[in-house]
C-alpha positions in Angstrom: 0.9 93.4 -77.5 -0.5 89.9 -77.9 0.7 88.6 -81.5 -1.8 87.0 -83.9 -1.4 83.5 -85.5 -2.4 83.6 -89.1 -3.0 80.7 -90.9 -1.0 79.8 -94.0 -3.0 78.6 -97.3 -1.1 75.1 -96.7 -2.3 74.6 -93.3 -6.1 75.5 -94.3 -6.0 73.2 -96.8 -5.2 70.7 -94.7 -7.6 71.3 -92.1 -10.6 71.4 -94.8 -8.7 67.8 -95.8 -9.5 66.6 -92.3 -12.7 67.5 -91.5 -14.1 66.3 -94.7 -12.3 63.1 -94.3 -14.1 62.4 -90.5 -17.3 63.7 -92.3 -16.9 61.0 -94.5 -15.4 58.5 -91.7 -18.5 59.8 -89.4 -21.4 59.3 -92.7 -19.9 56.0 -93.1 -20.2 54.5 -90.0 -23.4 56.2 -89.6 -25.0 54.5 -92.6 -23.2 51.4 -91.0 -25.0 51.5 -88.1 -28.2 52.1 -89.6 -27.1 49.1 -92.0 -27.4 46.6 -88.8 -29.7 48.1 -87.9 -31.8 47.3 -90.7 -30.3 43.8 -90.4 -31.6 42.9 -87.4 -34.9 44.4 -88.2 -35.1 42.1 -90.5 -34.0 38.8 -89.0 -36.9 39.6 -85.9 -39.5 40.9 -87.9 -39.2 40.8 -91.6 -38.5 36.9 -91.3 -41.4 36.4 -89.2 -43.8 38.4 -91.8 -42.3 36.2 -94.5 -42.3 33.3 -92.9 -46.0 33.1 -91.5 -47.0 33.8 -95.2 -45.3 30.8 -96.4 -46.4 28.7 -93.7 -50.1 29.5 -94.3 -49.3 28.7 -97.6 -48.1 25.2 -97.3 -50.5 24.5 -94.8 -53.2 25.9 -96.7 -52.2 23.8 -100.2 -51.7 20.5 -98.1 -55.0 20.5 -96.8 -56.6 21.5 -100.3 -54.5 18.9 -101.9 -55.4 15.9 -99.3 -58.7 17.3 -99.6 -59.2 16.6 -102.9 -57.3 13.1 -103.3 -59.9 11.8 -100.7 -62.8 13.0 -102.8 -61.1 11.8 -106.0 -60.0 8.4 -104.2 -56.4 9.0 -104.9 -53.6 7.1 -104.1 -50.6 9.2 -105.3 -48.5 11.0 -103.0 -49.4 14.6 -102.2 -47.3 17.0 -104.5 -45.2 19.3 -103.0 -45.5 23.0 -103.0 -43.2 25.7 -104.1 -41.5 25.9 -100.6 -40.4 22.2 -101.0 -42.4 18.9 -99.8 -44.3 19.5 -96.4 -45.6 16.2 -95.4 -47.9 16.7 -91.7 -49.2 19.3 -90.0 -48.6 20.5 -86.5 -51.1 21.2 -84.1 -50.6 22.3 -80.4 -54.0 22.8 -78.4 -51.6 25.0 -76.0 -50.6 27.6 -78.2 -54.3 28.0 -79.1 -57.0 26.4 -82.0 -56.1 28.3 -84.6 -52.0 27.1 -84.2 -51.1 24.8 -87.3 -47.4 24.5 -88.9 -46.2 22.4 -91.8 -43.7 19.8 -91.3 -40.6 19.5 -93.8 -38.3 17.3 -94.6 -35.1 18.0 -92.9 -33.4 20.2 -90.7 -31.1 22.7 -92.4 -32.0 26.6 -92.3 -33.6 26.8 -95.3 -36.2 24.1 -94.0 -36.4 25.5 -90.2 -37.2 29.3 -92.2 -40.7 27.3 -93.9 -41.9 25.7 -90.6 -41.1 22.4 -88.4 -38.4 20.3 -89.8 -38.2 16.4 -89.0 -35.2 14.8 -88.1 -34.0 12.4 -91.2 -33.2 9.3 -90.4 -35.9 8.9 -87.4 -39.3 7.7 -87.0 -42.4 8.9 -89.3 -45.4 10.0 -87.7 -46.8 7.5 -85.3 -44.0 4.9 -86.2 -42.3 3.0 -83.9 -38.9 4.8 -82.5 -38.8 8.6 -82.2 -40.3 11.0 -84.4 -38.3 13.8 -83.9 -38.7 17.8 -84.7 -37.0 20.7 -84.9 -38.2 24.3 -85.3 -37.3 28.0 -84.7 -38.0 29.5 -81.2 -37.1 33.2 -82.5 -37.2 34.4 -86.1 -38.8 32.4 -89.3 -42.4 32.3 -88.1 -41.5 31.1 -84.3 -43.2 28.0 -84.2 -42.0 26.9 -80.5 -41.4 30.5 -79.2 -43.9 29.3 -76.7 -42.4 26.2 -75.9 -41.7 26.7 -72.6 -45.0 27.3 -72.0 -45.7 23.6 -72.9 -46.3 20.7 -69.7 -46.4 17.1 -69.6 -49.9 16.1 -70.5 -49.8 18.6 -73.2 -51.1 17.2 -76.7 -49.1 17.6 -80.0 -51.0 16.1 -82.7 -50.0 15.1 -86.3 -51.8 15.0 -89.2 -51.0 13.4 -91.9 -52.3 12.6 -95.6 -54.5 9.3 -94.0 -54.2 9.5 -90.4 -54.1 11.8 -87.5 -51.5 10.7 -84.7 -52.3 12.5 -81.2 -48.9 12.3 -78.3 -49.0 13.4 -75.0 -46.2 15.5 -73.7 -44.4 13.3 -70.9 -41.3 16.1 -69.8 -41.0 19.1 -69.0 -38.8 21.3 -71.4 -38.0 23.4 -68.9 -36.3 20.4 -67.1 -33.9 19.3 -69.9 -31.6 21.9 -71.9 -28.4 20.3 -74.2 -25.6 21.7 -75.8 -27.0 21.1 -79.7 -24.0 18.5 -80.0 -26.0 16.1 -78.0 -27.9 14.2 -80.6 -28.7 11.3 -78.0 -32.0 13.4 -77.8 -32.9 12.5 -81.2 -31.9 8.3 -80.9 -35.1 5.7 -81.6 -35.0 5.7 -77.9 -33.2 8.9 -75.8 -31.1 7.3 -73.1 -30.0 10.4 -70.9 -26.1 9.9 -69.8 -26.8 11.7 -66.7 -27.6 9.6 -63.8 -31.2 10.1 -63.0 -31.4 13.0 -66.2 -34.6 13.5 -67.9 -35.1 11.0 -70.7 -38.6 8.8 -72.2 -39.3 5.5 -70.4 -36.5 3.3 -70.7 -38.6 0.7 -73.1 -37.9 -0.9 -76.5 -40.6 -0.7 -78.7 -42.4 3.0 -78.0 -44.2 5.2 -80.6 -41.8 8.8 -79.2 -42.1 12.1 -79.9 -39.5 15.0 -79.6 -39.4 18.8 -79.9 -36.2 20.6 -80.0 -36.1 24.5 -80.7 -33.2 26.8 -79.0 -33.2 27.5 -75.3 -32.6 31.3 -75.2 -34.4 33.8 -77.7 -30.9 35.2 -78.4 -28.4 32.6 -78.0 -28.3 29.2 -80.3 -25.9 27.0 -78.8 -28.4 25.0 -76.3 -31.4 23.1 -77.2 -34.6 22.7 -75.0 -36.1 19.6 -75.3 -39.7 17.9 -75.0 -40.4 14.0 -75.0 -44.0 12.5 -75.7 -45.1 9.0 -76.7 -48.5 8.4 -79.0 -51.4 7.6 -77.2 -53.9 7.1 -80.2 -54.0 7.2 -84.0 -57.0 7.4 -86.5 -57.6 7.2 -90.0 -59.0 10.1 -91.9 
């Protein structure tokens, strides 16, 4: 005759113990999970809806305000706007007529999030030496996610309060990708230590231009880089 197992009270408590402490163990991870992903929702798509907003918004004010100093014959400085001082505007015929970013001042996160951020410490626009940008390639708007895209010859032009500064694309980015420690990129004039590397004309005195964004769409650490020099500049 087979013999039964019955369970004692002390045992059934403990089982009840167990499985409601892995229900627990199983919600939290659960609501974890759905915590990252929620996160990362965020970074590649909320940013981006954010972000655009803002940038339309600087750009947007800049041109009202410059707008209305020329008719008023103003001299002053253009006030900044609530997402800190923009000072040009981007345009890139490549990525299409209606592409226009703000520049900023800088090139910490909370600049990079608003738009393109310029190098301090280098050239203005259209000033002698290297007028050097930054800017997100994934995330915050994605000014240069098409930047490989871009080809020598390509224009980038500059606007600022009283001029507009036009440069012409001389590398490929394609051909040059750094480590982001590698600040020679960013120097009044980029001397490449590779033997025969991709750098600008090796001659004192140029009007430069470089963009930098991040080489991969999911990995920071390199930086793919564009050099251009100014072929013309007009008043507004």
């Amino acid at each position: 005759m087979e013999q039964q197992t019955v369970e004692r009270p002390a045992d059934a408590a403990y089982t009840r113990r167990r499985r409601g402490a892995l229900f627990y163990l199983g919600l939290a991870l659960l609501l974890a999970g759905l915590g990252m992903l929620g996160y990362v929702a965020w970074q590649f798509f909320g940013t981006n809806i954010v972000s655009h907003q803002k940038q339309q918004a600087a750009v947007h004010h800049l041109e009202q305000t410059w707008h209305a100093d020329a008719s008023a014959g103003a001299s002053a400085h253009t006030k900044g706007t609530d997402l800190g001082s923009a000072d040009a505007l981007i345009r890139i015929p490549r990525f299409g007529k209606s592409y226009v970013m703000p520049v900023f001042e800088g090139v910490g996160e909370d600049v990079l999030a608003k738009g393109f951020g310029h190098f301090r410490h280098t050239a203005p626009p259209g000033g002698v030496g290297n007028y050097a940008l930054a800017a997100h390639r994934i995330t915050h708007g994605e000014p240069l996610r098409n930047m490989p895209e871009l080809r020598p010859g390509d224009k980038v032009i500059v606007e600022t309060r009283h001029k507009v500064y036009t440069y012409v694309l001389d590398t490929n980015p394609n051909d040059l990708i750094v480590s982001f420690t590698n600040i020679w990129v960013i120097a009044p004039l980029p001397d490449n230590p590779v033997p025969g590397g991709v750098e600008p004309k090796q001659k004192p005195g140029q009007h430069l231009i470089t963009l930098t964004t991040c080489s991969e769409l999911f990995h920071t650490d390199n930086r793919m880089i564009a050099f251009g020099h100014l072929v013309s500049s007009k008043r507004k």
